[in-house]
Residue frames relative to the residue before (quaternion, step in Angstrom):
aa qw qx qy qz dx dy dz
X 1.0000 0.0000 0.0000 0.0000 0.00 0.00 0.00
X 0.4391 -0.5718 0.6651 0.1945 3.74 -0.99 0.78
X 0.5344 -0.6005 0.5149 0.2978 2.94 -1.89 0.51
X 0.5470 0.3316 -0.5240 0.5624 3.61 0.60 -0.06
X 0.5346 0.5519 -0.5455 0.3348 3.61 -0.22 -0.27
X 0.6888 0.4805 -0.2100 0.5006 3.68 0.83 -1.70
X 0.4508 0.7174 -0.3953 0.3548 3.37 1.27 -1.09
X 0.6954 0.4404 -0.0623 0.5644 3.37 0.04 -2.24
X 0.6109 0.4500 -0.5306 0.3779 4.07 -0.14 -0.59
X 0.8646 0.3308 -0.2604 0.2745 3.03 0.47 -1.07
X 0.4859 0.6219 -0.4430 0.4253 3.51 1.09 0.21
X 0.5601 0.7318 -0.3143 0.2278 3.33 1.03 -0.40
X 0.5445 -0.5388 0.4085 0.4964 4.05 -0.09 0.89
X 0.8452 0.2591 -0.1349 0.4476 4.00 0.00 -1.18
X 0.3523 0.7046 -0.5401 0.2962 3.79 0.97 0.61
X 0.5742 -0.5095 0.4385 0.4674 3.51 -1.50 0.44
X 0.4525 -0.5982 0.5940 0.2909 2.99 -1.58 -0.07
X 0.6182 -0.4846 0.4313 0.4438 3.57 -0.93 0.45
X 0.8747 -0.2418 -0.1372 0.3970 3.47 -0.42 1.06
X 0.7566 -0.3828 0.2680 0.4573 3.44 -1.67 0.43
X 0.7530 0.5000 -0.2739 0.3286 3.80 0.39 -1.43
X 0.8465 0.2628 -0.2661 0.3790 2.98 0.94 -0.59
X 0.6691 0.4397 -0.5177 0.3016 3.00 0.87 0.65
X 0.3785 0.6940 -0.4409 0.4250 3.27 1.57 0.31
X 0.5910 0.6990 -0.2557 0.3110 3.45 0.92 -0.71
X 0.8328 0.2740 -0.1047 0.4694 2.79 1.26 -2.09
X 0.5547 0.5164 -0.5155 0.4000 3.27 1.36 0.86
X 0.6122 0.4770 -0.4081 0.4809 3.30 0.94 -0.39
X 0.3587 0.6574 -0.3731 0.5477 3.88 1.24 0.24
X 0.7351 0.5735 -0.0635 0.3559 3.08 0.02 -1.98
X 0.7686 0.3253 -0.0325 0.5499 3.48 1.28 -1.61
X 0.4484 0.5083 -0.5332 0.5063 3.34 1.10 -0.19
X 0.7107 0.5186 -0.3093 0.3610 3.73 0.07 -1.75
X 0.8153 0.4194 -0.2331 0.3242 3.52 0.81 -1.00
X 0.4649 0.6204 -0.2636 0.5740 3.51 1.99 -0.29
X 0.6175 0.6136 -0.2328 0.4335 3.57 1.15 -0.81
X 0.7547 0.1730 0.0103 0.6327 3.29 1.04 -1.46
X 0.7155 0.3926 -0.2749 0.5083 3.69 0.76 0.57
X 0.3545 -0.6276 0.6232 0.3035 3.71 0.93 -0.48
X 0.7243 -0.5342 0.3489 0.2612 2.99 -1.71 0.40
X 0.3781 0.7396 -0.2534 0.4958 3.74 2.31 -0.62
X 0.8975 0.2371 -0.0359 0.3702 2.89 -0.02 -1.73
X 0.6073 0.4382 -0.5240 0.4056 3.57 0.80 0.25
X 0.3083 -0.7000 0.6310 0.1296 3.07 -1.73 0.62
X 0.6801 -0.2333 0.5367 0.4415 3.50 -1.46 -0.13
X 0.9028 0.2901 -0.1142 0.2962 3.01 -0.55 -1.49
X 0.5544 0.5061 -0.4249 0.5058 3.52 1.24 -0.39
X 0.5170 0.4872 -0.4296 0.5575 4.30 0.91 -1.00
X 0.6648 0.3322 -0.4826 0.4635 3.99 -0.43 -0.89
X 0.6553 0.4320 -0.5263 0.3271 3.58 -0.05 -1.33
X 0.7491 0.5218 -0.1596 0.3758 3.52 0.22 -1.19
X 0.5935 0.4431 -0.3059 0.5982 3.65 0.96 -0.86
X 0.0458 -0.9242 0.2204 0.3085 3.56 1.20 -1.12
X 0.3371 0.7152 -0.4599 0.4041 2.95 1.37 2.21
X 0.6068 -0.5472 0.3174 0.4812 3.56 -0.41 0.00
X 0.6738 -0.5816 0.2536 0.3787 3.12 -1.24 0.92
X 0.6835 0.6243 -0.2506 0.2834 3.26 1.26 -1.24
X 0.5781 0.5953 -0.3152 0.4606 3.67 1.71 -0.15
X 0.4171 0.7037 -0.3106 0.4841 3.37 1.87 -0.59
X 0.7092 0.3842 -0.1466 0.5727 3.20 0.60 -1.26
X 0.5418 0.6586 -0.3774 0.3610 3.86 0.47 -0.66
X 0.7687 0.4555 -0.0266 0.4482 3.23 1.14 -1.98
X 0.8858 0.1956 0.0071 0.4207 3.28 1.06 -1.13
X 0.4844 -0.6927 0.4034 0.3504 3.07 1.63 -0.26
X 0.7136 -0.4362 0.1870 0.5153 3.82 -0.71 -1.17
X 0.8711 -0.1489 0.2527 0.3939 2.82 -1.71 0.53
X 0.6499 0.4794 -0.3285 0.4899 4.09 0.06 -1.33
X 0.7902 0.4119 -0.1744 0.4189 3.61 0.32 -1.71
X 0.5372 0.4580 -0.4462 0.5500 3.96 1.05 -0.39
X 0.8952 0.1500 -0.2981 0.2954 3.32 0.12 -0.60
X 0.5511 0.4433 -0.6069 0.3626 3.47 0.78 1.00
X 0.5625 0.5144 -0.5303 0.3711 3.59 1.01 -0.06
X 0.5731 0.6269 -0.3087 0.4282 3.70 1.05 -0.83
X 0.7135 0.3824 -0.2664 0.5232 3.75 0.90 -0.26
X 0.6348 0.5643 -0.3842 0.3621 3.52 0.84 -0.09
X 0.5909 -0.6413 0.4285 0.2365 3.20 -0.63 2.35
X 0.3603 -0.5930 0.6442 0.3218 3.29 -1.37 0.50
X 0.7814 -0.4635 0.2585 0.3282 3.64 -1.27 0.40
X 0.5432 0.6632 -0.3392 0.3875 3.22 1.69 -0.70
X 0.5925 0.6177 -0.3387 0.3907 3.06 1.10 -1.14
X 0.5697 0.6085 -0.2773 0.4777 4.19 1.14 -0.55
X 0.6771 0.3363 -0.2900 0.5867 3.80 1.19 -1.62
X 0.5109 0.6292 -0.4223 0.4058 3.72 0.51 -0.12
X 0.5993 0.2812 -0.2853 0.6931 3.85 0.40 -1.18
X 0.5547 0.5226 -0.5402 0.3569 3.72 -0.24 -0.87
X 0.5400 0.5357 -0.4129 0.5010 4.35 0.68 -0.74
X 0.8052 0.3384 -0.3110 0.3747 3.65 0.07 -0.69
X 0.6753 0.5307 -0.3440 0.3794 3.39 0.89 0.21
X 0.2810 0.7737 -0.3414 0.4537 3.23 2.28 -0.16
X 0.8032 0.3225 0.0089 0.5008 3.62 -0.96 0.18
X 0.6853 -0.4335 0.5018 0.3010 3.20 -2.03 0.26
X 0.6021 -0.5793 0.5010 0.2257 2.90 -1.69 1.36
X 0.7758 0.3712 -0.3972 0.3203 3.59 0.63 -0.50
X 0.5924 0.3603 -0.4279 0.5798 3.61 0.79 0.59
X 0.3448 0.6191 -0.5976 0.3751 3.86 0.69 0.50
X 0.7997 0.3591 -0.4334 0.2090 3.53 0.00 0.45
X 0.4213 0.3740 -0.5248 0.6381 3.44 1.30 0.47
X 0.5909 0.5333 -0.4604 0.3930 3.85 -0.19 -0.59
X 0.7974 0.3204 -0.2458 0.4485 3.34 0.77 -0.74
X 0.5798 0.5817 -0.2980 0.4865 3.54 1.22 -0.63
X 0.5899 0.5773 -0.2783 0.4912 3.79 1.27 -0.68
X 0.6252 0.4209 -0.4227 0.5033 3.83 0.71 -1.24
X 0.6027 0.7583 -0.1155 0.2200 3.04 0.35 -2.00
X 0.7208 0.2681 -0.0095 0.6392 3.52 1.19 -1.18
X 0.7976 0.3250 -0.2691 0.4311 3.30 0.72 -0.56
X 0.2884 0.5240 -0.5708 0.5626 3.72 1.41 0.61
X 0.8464 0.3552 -0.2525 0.3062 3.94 0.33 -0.17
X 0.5075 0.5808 -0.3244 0.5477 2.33 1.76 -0.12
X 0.6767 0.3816 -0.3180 0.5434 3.92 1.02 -0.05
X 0.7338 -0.6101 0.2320 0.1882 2.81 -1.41 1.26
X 0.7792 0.2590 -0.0917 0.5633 3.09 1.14 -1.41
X 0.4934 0.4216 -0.5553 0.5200 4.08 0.92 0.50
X 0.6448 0.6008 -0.3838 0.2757 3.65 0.99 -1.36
X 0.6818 0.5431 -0.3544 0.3384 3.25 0.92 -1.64
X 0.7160 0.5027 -0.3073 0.3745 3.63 0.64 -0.98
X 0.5590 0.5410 -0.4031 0.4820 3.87 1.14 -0.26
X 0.5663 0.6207 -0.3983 0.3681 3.17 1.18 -1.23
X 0.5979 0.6519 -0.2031 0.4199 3.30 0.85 -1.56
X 0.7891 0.4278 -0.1645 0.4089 3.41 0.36 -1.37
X 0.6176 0.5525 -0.3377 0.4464 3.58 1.09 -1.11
X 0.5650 0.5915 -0.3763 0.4351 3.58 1.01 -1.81
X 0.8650 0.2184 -0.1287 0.4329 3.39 -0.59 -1.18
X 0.3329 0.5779 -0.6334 0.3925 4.11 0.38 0.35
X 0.8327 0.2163 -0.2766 0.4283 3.71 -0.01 -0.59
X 0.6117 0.5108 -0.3506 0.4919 3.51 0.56 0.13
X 0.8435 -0.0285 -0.0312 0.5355 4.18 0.94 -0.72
X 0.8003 -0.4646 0.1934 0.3259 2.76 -1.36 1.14
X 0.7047 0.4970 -0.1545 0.4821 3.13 0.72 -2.47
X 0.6932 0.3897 -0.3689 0.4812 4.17 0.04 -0.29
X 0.5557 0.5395 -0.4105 0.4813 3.28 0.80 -0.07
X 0.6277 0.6836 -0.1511 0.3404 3.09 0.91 -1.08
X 0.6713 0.5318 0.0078 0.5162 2.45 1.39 -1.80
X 0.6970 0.4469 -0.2077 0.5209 4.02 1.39 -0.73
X 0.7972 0.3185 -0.3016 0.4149 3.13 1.21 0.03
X 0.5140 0.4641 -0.4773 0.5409 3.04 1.47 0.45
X 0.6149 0.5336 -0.4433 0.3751 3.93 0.69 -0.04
X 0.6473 0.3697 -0.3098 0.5902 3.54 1.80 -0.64
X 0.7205 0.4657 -0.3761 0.3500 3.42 0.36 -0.21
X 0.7812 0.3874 -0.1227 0.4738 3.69 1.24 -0.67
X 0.4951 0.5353 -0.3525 0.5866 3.21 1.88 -1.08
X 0.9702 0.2083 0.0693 0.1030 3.12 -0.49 -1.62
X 0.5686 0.5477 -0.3170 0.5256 3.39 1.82 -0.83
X 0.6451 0.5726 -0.3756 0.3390 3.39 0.66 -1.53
X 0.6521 0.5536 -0.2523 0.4524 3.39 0.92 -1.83
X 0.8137 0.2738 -0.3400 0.3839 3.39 0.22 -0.62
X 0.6482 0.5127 -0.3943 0.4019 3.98 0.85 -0.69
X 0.4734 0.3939 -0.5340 0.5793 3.96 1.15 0.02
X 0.8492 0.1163 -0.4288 0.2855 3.63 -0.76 0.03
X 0.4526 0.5433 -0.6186 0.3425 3.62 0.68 1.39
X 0.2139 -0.6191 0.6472 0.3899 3.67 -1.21 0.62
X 0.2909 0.7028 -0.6303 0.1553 4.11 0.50 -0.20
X 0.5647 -0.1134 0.6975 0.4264 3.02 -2.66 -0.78
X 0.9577 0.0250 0.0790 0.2757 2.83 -2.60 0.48
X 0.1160 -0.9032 0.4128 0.0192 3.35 1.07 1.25
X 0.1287 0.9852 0.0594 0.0968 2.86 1.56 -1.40
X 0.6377 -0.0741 0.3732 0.6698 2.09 -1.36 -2.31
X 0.5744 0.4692 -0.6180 0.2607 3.90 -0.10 0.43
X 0.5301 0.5343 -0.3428 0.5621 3.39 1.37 -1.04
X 0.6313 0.4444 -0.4709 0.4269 4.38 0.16 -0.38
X 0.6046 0.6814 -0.2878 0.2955 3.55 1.14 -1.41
X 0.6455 0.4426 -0.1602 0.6015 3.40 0.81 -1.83
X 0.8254 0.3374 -0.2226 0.3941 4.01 0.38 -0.59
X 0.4588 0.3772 -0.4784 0.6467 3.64 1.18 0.55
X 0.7179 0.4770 -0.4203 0.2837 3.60 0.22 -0.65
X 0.6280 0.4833 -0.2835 0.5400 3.54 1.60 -0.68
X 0.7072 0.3648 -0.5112 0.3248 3.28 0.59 -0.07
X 0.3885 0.7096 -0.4687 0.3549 3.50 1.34 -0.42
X 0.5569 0.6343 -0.3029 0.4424 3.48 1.08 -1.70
X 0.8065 0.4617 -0.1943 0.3140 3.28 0.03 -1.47
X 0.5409 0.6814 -0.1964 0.4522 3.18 1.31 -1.02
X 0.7466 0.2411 -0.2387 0.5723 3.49 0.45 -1.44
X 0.6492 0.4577 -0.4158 0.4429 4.16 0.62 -0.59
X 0.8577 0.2394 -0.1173 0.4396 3.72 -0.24 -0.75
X 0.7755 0.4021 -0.2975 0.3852 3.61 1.09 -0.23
X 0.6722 0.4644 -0.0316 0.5758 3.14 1.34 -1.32
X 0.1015 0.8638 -0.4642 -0.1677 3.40 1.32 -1.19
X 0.1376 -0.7862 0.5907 -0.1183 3.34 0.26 1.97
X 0.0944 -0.7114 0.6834 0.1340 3.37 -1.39 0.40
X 0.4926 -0.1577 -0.8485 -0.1123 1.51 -2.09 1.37
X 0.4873 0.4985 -0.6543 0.2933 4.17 0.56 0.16
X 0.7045 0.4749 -0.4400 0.2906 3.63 -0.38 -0.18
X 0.7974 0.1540 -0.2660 0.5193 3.33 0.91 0.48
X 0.3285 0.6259 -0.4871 0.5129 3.14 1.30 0.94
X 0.6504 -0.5856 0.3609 0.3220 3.13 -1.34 2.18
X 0.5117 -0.3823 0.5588 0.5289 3.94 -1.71 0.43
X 0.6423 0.6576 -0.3144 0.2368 3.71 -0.22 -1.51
X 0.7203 0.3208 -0.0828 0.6094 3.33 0.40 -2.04
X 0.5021 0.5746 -0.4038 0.5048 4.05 0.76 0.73
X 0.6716 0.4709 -0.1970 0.5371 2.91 0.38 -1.05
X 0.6423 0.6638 -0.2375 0.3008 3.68 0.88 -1.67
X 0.6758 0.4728 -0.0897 0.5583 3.14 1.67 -2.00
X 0.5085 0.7137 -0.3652 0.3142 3.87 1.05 -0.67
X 0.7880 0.5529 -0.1948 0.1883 2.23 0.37 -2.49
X 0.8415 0.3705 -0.3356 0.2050 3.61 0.33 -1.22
X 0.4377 0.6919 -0.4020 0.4100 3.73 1.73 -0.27
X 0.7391 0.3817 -0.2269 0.5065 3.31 0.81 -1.46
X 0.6918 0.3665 -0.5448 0.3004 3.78 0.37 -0.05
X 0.5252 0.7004 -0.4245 0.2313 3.18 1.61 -0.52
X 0.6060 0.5054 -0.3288 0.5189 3.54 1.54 -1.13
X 0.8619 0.3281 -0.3068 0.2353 3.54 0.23 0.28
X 0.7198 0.3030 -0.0926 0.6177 3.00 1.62 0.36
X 0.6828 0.4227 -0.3124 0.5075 3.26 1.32 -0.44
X 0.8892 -0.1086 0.1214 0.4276 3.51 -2.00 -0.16
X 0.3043 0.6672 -0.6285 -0.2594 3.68 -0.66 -0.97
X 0.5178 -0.5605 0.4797 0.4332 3.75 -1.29 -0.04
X 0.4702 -0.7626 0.4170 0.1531 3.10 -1.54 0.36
X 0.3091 -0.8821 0.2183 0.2805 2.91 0.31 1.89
X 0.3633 0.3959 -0.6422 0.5468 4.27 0.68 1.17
X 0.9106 -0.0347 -0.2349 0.3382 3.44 -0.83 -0.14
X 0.2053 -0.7923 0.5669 0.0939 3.97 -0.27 1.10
């Protein structure tokens, strides 16, 4: 190949990008955004390249199929770990806004949000994202939170407070119900706080005598 030859290659819409990392990146970018606003159905290959803007065939190069882009594309970035890691700070009795804050506000950013988005959409529809939501509540988030209870049935209190946020999340950022979807972060948190501190710290019944 000549240098004008290399010249022109690289102007081209489906050329590599200057190195491997980044363009691995901006497809796994590319596929996060498009899982987010497409479900796991409706994205294509070819929509992520358009967007990532490389040719489809490097998509495939990097990630293989479709299944494997989009479990590498959902995998939180580490931040997402020091973040819950905030609710375990401190006393258990103020662990439920502490937790209701990380928790929500991973969705509340763009680039933790976009990938929940992703994950939440397509949990009820396939198998593997399902998979994938209950190992993010069961490993991400119960575990993390039931080690910093001294309570009973750490657990299921830690499952309690964390189905209930995802419900939250679900009707605000997925479903975008009103009035939670346009209800203030703050005055959220405000209305949260006293159910979810109740599952972790308060009474529960005892499931022999209801």
């Amino acid at each position: 190949m000549t240098a004008g030859d290399a010249a022109e290659a690289d102007k081209r819409p489906g050329g590599r990008r200057p190195g491997q990392s980044g363009t691995k990146e901006a497809i796994l970018t590319a596929a996060r955004e498009q899982f987010a606003a497409k479900g796991y159905a409706g994205a294509t290959f070819r929509g992520i390249a358009a967007r990532a803007g490389v040719d489809p065939a490097l998509v495939r190069h990097f990630h293989g199929t479709k299944d494997q882009l989009f479990m590498a594309a959902l995998r939180l970035p580490t931040e997402v770990l020091h973040r819950l890691q905030y609710a375990l700070d401190g006393s258990p009795e103020e662990m439920g806004e502490r937790f209701a804050r990380a928790y929500l506000g991973l969705w509340e950013d763009p680039e933790t949000g976009a990938a929940l988005m992703a994950m939440m959409r397509t949990a009820l529809t396939t198998e593997q994202a399902a998979d994938l939501l209950r190992d993010f509540l069961q490993v991400r988030i119960v575990e993390q939170v039931a080690s910093g209870l001294g309570s009973d049935r750490p657990r299921l209190r830690a499952m309690l407070a964390a189905t209930h946020l995802v419900g939250v999340a679900m009707a605000r950022y997925v479903v975008r119900v009103d009035p939670m979807a346009s209800l203030g972060f703050d005055d959220l948190i405000a209305l949260l706080v006293p159910n979810l501190q109740h599952y972790l710290t308060g009474d529960l019944p005892d499931p022999g005598h209801p």
